[in-house]
C-alpha positions in Angstrom: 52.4 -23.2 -5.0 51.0 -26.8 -3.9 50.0 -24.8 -0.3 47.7 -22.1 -2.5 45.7 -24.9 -4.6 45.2 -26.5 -1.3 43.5 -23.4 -0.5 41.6 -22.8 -3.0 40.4 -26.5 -3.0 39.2 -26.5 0.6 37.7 -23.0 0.3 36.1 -24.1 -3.2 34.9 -27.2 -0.5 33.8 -24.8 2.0 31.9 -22.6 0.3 30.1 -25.8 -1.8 28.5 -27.7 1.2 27.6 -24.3 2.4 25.1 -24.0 -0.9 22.1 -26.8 0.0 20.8 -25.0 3.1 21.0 -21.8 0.6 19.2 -23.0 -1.6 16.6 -24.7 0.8 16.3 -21.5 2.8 15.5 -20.2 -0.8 13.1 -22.3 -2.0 11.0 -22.4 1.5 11.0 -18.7 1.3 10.0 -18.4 -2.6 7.2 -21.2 -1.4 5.7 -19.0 1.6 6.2 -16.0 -0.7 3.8 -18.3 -3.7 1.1 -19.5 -0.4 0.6 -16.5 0.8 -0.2 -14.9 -2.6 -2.7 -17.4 -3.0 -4.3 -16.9 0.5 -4.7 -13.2 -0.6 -6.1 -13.9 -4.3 -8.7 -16.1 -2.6 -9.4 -13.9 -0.1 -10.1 -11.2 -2.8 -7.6 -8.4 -4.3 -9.6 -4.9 -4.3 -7.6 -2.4 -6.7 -8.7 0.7 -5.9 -8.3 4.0 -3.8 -11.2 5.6 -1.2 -12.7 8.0 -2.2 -15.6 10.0 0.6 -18.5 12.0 -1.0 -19.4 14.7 1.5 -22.6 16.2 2.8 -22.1 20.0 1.1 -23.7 21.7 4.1 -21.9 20.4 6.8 -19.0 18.2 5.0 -18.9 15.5 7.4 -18.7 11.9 5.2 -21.9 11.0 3.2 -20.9 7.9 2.1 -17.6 6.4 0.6 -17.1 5.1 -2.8 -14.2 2.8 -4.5 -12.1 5.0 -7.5 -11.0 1.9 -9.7 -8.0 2.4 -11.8 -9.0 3.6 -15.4 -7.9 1.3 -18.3 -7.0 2.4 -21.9 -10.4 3.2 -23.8 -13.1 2.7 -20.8 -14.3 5.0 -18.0 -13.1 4.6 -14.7 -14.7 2.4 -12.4 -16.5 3.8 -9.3 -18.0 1.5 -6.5 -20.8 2.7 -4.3 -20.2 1.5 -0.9 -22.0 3.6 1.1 -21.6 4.3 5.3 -21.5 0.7 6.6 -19.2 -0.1 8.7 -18.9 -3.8 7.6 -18.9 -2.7 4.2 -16.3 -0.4 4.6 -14.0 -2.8 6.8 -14.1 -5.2 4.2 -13.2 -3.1 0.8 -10.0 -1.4 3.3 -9.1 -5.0 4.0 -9.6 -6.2 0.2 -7.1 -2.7 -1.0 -4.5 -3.6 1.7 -4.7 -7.3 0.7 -4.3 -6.0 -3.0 -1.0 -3.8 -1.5 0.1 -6.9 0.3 -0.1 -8.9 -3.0 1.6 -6.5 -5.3 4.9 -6.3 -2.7 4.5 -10.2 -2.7 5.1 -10.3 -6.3 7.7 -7.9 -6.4 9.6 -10.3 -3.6 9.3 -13.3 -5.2 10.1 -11.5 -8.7 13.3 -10.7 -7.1 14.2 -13.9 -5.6 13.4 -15.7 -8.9 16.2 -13.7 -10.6 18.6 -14.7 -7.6 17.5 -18.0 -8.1 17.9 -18.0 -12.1 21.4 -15.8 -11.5 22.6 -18.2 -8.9 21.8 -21.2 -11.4 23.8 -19.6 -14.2 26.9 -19.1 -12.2 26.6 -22.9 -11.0 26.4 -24.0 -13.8 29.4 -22.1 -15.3 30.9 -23.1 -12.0 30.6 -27.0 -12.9 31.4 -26.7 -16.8 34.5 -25.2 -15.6 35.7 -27.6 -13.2 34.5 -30.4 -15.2 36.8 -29.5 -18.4 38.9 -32.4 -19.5 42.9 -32.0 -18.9 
């Protein structure tokens, strides 16, 4: 019986130093996650799809305009941004930075409920072996 505590004590060891670079690998990933969210936000977050007018007679692209999503009680929002090509490089790059951003939050979403779930079995963890005899 002594042999099995042993065991369980050096595996209960084990697998305790093995937590800090866990959790350091954890937090340096939820902090890239939290810098690069706020590159994108400064950069600018375009929430929107394209949407190309045609020319009727020969329906080749007239011009290209930004479809806003509609919110509860107002019109949808369109953006005229017409046939540049600067323009139109720089709305696709603010709608894939707005794509970018949205997976970004649903990452770091996720690894804050790790985080929190790890945190809660810790702490049961501790309360348990720290019960008085």
């Amino acid at each position: 019986m002594a042999r099995k505590t042993r065991e369980t004590t050096t595996e209960l060891s084990a697998v305790a130093a093995a937590l800090p670079p866990l959790i350091a690998a954890a937090d340096a990933r939820r902090k890239a996650i939290t810098a690069r969210m706020a590159k994108l936000e400064r950069a600018g977050l375009i929430y929107a799809t394209e949407h190309w007018r045609r020319d009727g007679k020969s329906g080749k692209p007239a011009y290209l305009y930004l479809l806003h999503p509609s919110h509860a009680g107002e019109a949808r929002k369109r953006e005229y941004v017409g046939l540049d090509a600067k323009k139109i490089k720089l709305a696709r790059d603010g709608i894939q930075r707005a794509k970018e951003f949205d997976e970004l939050t649903s990452q770091h979403q996720h690894l804050q409920l790790q985080l929190s779930e790890a945190f809660d079995t810790l702490q049961r963890a501790y309360r348990l072996l720290n019960q008085q005899w």
